[in-house]
SETORVO-779339 format. One record per atom (N, C-alpha, C): x, y, z; residue number from 1; residue in one letter. Coordinates in Angstrom, 1 decimal, always signed. Example, Ala and Ser with C-alpha at 12.3 -4.5 7.8 and 13.67 -1.06 7.14 Angstrom:
[[+13.2 -5.7 +7.8] 1 A]
[[+12.3 -4.5 +7.8] 1 A]
[[+13.2 -3.3 +7.8] 1 A]
[[+12.8 -2.2 +7.1] 2 S]
[[+13.7 -1.1 +7.1] 2 S]
[[+12.9 +0.0 +7.9] 2 S]
***
This chain:
[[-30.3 +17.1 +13.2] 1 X]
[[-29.7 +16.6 +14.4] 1 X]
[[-28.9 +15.3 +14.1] 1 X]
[[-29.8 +14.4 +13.2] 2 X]
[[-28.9 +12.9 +13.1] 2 X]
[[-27.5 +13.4 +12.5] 2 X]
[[-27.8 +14.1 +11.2] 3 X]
[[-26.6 +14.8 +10.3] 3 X]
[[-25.4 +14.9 +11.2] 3 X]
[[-25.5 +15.7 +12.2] 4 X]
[[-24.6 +16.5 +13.0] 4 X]
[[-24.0 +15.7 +13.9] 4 X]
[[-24.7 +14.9 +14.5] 5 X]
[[-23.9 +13.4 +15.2] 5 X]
[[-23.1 +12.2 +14.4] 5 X]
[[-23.9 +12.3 +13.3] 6 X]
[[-22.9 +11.4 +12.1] 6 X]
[[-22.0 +12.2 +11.8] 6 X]
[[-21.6 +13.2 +12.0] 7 X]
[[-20.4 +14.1 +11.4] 7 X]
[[-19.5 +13.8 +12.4] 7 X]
[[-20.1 +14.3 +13.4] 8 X]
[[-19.0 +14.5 +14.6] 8 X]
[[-18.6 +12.8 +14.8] 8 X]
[[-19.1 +11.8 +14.4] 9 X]
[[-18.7 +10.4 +14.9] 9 X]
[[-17.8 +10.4 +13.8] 9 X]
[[-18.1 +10.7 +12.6] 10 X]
[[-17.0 +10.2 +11.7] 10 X]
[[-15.6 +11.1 +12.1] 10 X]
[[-16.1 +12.4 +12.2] 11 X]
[[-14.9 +13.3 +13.0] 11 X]
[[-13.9 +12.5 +13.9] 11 X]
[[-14.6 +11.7 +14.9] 12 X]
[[-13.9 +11.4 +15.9] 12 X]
[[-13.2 +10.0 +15.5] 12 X]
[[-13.7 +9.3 +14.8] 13 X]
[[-13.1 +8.5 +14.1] 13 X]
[[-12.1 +8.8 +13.0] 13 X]
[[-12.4 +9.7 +12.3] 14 X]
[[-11.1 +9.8 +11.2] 14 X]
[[-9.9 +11.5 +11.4] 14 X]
[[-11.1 +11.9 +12.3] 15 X]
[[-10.2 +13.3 +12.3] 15 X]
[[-8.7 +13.0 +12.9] 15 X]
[[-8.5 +12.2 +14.2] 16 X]
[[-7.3 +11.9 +14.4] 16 X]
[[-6.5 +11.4 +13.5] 16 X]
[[-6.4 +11.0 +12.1] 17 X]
[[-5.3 +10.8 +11.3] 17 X]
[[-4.6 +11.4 +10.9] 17 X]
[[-3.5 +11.5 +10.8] 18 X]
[[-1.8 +11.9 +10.2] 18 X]
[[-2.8 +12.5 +8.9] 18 X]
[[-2.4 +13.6 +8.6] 19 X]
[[-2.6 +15.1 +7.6] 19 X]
[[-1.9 +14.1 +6.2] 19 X]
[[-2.6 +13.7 +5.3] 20 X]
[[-2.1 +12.8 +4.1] 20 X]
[[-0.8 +13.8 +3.4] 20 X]
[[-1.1 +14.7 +3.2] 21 X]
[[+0.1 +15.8 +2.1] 21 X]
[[+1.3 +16.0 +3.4] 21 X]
[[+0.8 +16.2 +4.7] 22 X]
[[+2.1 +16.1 +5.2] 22 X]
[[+3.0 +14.9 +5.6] 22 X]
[[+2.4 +13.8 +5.3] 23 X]
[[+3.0 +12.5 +5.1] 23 X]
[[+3.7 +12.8 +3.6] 23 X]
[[+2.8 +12.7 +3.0] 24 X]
[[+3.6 +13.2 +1.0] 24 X]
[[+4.6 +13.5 +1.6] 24 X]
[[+4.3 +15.0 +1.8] 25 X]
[[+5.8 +15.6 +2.3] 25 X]
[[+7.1 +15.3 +2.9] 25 X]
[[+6.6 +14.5 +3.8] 26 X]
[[+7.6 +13.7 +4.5] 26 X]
[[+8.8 +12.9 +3.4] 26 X]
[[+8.1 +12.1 +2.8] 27 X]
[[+8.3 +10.9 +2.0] 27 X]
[[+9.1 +11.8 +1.0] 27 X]
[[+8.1 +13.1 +0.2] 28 X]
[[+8.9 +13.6 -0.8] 28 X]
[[+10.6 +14.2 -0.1] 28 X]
[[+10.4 +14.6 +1.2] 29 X]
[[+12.0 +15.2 +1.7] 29 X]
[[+12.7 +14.0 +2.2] 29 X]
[[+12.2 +12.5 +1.6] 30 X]
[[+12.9 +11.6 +2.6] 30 X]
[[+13.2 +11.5 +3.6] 30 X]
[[+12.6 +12.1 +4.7] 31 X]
[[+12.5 +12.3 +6.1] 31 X]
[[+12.2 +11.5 +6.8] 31 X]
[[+12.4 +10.2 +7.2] 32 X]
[[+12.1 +9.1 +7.5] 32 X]
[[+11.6 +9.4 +9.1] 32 X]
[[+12.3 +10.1 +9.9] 33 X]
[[+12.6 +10.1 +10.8] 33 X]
[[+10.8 +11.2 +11.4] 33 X]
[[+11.0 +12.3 +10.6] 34 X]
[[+9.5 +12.5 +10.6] 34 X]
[[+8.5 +12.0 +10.4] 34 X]
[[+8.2 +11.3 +9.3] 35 X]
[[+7.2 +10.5 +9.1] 35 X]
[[+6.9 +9.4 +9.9] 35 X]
[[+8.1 +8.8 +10.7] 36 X]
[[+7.8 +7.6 +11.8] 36 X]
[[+7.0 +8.2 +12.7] 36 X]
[[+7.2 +9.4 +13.3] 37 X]
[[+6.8 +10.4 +14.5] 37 X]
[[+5.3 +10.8 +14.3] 37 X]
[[+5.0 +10.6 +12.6] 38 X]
[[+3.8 +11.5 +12.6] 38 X]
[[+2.8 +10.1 +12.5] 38 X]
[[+3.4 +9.1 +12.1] 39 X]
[[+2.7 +7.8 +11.8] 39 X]
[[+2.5 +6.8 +13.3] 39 X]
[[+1.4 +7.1 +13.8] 40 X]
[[+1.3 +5.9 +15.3] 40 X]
[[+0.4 +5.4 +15.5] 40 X]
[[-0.8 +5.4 +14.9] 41 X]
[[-1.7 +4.4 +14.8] 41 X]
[[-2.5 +3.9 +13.6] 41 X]
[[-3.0 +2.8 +13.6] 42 X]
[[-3.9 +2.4 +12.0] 42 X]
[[-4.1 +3.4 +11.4] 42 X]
[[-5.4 +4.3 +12.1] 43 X]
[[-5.5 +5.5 +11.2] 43 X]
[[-4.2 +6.0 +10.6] 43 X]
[[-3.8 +6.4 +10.9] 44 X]
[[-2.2 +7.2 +10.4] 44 X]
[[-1.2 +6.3 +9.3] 44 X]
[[-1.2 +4.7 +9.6] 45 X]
[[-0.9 +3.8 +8.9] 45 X]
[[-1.8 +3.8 +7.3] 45 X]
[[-3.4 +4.1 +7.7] 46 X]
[[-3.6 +4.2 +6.5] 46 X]
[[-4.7 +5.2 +5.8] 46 X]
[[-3.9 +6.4 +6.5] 47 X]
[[-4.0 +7.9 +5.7] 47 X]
[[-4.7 +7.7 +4.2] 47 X]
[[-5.4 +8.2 +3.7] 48 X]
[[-5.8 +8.3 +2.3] 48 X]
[[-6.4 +9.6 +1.6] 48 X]
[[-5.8 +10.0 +0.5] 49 X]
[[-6.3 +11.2 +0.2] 49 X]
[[-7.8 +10.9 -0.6] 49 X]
[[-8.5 +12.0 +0.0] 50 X]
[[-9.7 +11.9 -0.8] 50 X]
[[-10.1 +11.8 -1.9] 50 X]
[[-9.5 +12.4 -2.8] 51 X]
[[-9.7 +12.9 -4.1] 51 X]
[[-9.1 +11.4 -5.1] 51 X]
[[-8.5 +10.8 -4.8] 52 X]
[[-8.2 +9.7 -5.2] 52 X]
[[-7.5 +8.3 -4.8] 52 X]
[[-8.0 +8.5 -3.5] 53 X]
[[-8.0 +7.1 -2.6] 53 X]
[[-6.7 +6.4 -2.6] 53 X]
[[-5.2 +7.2 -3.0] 54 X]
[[-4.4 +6.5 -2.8] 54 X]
[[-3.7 +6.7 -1.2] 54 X]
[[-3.7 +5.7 -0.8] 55 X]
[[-3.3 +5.3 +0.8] 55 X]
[[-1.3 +6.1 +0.9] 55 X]
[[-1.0 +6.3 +1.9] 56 X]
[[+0.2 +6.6 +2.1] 56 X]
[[+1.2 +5.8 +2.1] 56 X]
[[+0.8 +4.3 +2.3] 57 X]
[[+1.5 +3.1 +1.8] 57 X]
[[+1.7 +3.1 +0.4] 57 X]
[[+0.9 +3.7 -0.3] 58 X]
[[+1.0 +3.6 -2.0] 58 X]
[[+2.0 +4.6 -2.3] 58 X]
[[+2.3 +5.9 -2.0] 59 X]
[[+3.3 +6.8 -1.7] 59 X]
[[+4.5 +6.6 -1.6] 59 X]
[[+4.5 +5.7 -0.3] 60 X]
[[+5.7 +4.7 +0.5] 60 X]
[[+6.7 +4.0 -0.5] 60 X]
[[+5.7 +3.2 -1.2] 61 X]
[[+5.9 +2.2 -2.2] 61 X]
[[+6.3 +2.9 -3.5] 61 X]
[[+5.5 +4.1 -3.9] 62 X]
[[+6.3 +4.8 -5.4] 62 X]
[[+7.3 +5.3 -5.3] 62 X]
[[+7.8 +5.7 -4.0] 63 X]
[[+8.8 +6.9 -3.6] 63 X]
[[+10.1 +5.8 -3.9] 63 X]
[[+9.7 +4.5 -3.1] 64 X]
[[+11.0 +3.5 -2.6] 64 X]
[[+11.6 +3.5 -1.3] 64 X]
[[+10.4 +4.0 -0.4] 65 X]
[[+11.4 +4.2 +0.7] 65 X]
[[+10.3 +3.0 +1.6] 65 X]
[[+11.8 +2.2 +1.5] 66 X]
[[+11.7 +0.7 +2.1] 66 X]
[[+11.0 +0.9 +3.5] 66 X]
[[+11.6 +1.7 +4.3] 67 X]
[[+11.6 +2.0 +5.9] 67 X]
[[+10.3 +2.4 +6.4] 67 X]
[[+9.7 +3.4 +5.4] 68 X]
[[+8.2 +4.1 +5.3] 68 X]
[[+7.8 +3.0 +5.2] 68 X]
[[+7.5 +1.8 +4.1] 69 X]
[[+6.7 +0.8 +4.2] 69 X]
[[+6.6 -0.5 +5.3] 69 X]
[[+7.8 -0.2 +5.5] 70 X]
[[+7.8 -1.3 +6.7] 70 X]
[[+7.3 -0.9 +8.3] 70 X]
[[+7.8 +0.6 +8.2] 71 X]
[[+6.6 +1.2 +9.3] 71 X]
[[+5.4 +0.7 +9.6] 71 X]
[[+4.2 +1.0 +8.1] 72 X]
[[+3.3 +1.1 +7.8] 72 X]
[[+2.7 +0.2 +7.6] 72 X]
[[+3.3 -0.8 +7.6] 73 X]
[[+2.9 -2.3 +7.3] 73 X]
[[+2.6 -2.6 +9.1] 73 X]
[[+3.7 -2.3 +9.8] 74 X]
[[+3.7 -2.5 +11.4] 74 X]
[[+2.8 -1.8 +12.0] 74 X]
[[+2.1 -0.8 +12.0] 75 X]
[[+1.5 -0.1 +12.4] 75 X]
[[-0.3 -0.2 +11.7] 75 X]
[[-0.4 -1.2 +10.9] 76 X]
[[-1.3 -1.8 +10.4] 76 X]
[[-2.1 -0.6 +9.2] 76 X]
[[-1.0 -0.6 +8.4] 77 X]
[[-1.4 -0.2 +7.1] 77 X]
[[-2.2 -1.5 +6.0] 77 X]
[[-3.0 -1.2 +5.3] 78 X]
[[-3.8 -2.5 +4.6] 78 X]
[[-2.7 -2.7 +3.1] 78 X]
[[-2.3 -4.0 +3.3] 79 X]
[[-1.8 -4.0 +2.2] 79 X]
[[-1.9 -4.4 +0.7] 79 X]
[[-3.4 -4.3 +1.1] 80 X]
[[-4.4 -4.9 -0.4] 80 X]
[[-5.2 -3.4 -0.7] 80 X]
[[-4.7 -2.6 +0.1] 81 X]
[[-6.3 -1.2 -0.2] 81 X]
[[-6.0 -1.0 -1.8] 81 X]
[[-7.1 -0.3 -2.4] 82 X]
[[-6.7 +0.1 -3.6] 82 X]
[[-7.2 +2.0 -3.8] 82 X]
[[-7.0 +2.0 -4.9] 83 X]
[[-7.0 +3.2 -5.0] 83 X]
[[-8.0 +3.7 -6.2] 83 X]
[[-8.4 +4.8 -6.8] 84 X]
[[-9.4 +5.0 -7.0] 84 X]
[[-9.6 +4.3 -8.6] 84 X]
[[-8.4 +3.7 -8.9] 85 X]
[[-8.0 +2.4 -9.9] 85 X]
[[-8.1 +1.4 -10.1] 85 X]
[[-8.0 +0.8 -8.7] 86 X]
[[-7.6 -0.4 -8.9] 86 X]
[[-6.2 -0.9 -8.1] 86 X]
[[-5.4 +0.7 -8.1] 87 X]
[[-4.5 -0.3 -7.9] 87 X]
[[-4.0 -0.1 -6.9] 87 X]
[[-3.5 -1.2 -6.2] 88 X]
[[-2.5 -1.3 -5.0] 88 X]
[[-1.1 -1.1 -4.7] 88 X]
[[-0.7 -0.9 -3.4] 89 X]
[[+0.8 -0.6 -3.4] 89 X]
[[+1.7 -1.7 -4.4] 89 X]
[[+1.5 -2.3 -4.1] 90 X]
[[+1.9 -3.6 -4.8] 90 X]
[[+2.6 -3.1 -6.5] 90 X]
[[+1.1 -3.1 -6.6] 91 X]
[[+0.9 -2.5 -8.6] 91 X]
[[+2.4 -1.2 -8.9] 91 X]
[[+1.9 -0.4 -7.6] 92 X]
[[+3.6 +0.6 -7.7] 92 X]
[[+4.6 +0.8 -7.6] 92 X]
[[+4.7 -0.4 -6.9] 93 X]
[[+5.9 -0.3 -6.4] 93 X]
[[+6.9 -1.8 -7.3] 93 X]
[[+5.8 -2.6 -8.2] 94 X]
[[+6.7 -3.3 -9.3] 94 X]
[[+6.8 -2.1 -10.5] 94 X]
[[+5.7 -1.6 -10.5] 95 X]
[[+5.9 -0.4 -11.8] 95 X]
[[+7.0 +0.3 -11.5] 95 X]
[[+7.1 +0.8 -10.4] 96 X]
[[+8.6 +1.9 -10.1] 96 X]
[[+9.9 +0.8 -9.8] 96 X]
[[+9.6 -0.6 -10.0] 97 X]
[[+10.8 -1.0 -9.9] 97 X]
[[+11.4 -1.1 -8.7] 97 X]
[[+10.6 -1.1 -7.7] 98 X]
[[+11.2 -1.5 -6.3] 98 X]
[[+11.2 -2.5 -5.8] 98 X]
[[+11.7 -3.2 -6.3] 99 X]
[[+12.0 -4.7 -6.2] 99 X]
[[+12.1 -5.4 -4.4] 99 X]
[[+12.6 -4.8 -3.7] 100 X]
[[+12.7 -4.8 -2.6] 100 X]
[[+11.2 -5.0 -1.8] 100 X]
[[+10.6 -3.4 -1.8] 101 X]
[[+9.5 -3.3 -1.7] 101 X]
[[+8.4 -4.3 -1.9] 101 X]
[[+8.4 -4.6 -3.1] 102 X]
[[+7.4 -5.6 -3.8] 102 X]
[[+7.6 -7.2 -3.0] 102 X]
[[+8.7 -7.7 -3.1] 103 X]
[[+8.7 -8.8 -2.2] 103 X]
[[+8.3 -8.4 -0.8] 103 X]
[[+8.8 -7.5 -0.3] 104 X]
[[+8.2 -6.9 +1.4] 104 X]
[[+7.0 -7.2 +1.7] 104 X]
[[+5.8 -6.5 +0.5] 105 X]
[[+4.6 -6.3 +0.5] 105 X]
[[+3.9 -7.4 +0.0] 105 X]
[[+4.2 -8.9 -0.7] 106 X]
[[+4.2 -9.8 -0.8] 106 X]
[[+4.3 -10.7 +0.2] 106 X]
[[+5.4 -10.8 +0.8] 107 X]
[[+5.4 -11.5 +2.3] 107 X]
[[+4.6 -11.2 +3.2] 107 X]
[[+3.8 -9.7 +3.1] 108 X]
[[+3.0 -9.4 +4.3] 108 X]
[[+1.9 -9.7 +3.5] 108 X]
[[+1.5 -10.6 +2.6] 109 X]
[[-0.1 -10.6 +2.1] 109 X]
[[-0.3 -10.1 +0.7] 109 X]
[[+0.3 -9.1 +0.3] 110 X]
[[-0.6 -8.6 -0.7] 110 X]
[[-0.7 -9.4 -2.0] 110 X]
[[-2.1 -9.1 -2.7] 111 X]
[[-2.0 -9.7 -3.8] 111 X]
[[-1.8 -9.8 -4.9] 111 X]
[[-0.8 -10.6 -5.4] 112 X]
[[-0.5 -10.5 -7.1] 112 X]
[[-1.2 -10.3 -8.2] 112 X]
[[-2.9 -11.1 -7.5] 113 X]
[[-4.1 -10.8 -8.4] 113 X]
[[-5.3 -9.7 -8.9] 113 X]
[[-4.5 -8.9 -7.8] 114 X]
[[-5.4 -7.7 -7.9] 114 X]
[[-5.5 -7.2 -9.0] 114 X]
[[-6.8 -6.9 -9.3] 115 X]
[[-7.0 -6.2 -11.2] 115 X]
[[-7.4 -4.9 -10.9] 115 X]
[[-6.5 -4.1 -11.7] 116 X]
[[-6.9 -2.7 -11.7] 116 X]
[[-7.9 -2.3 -12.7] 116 X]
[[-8.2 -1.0 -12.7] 117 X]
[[-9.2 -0.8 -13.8] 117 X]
[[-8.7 -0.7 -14.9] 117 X]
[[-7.4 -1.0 -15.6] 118 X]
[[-6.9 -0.8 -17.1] 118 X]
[[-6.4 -2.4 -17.2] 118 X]
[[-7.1 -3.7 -16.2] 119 X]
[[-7.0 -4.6 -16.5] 119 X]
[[-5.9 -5.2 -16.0] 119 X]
[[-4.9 -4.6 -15.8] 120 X]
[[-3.0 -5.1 -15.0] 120 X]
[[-3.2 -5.5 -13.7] 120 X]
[[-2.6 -6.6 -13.2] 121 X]
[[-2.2 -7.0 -12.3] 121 X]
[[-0.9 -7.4 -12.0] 121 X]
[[-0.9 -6.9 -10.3] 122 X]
[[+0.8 -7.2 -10.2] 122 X]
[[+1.6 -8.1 -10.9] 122 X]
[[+1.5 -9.1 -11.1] 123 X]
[[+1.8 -10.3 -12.2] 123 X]
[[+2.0 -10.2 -12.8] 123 X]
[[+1.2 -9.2 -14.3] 124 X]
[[+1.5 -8.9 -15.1] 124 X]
[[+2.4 -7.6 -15.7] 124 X]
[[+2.4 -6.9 -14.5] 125 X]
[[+3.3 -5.6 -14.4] 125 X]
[[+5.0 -6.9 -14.3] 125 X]
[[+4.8 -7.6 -13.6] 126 X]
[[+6.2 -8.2 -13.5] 126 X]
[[+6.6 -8.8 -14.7] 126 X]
[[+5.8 -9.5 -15.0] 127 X]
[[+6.3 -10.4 -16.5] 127 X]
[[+6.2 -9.3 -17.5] 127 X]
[[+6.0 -8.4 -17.4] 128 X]
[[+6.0 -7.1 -18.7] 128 X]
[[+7.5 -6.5 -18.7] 128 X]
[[+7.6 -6.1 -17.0] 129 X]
[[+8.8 -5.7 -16.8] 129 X]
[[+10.2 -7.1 -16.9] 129 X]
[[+9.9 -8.3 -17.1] 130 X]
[[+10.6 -9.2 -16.9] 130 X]
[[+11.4 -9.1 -15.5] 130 X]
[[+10.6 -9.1 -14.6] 131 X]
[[+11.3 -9.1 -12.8] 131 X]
[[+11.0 -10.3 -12.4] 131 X]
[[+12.4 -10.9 -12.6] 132 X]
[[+12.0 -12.4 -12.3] 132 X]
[[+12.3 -12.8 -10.4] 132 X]
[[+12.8 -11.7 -10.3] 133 X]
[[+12.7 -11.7 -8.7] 133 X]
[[+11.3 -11.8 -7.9] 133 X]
[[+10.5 -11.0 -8.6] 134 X]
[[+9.2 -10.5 -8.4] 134 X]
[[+8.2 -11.9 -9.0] 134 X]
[[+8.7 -12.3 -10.0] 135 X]
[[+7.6 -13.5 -10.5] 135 X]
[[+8.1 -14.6 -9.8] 135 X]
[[+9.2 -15.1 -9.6] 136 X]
[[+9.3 -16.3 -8.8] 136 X]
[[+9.1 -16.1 -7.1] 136 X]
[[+8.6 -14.9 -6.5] 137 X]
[[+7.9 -15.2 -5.2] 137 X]
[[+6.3 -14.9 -5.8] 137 X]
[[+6.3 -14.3 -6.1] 138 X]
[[+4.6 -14.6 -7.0] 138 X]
[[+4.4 -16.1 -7.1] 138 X]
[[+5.3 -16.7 -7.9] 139 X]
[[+5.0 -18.2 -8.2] 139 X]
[[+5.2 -19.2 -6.9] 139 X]
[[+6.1 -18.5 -6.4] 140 X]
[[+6.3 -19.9 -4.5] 140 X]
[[+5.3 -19.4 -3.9] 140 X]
[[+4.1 -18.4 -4.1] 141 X]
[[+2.9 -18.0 -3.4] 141 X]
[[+1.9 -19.0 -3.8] 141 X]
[[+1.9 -19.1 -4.8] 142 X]
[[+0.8 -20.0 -5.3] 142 X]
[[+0.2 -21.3 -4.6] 142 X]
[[-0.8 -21.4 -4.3] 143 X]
[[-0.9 -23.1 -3.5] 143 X]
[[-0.9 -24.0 -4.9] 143 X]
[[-0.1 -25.0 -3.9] 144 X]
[[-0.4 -26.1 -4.3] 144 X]
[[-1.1 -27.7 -4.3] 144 X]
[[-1.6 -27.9 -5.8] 145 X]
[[-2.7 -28.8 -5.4] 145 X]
[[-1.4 -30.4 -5.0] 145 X]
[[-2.6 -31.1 -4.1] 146 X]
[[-1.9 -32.3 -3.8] 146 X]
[[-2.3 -33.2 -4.9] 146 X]
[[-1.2 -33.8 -4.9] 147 X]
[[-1.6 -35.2 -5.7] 147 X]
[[-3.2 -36.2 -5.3] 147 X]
[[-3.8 -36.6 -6.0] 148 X]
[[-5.0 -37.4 -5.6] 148 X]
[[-4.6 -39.2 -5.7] 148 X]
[[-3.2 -38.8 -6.4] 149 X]
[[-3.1 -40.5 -6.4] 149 X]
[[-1.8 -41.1 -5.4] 149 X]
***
């Protein structure tokens, strides 16, 4: 009996999310216009496939499609989640070179420090790739200490 009411609570909690592969889909036909329609609440913002925990913002982010992420960011996608790696949108979207992206997802929080499980962090994806666009808002992120004297 308990089994069957923890199912149906999780049901009612997660079943209303946006179908993850027909998001893919979306993104793979660059259909922007679909995917906004099918994306309307947190859940939906942050879709994840089971099998390897990568979020639809991580999708968003490998594909390059600026508009998907900026959606998804508004609609309260997490911009630190990780994936069954380690790694974050973040991590994908300096690896794919979307330079754009990366600073977006930077402005909204995410972190450069995140360590995936092969040890890489956004930071170091940038200085690998030499994206000095990407390392110098990495670097104006950084606090700074005050002087003591």
């Amino acid at each position: 009996m308990k089994k069957g009411i923890v199912f149906l609570l999780l049901l009612s909690v997660y079943g209303h999310c946006a179908d993850i592969l027909a998001l893919v889909g979306t993104l793979d036909r660059n259909d922007t216009t679909g995917f906004v329609s099918m994306v309307t609440t947190p859940q939906d913002a942050n879709a994840k496939r089971p099998d390897n925990n990568k979020t639809i913002l991580m999708y968003a982010s490998w594909v390059g499609n600026y508009q998907a992420v900026e959606w998804l960011v508004s609609h309260g996608a997490d911009v630190n989640a990780t994936d069954a790696s380690n790694a974050t949108a973040l991590h994908l979207a300096i690896w794919k070179r979307h330079t754009a992206i990366a600073l977006y997802l930077l402005e909204q929080g995410a972190s450069p420090l995140a360590m995936s499980k092969e040890g890489m962090t956004p930071s170091d994806i940038a200085l690998f790739q030499n994206n000095t666009h990407v390392i110098h808002a990495i670097q104006r992120r950084k606090p700074r200490l005050k002087s003591i004297f």
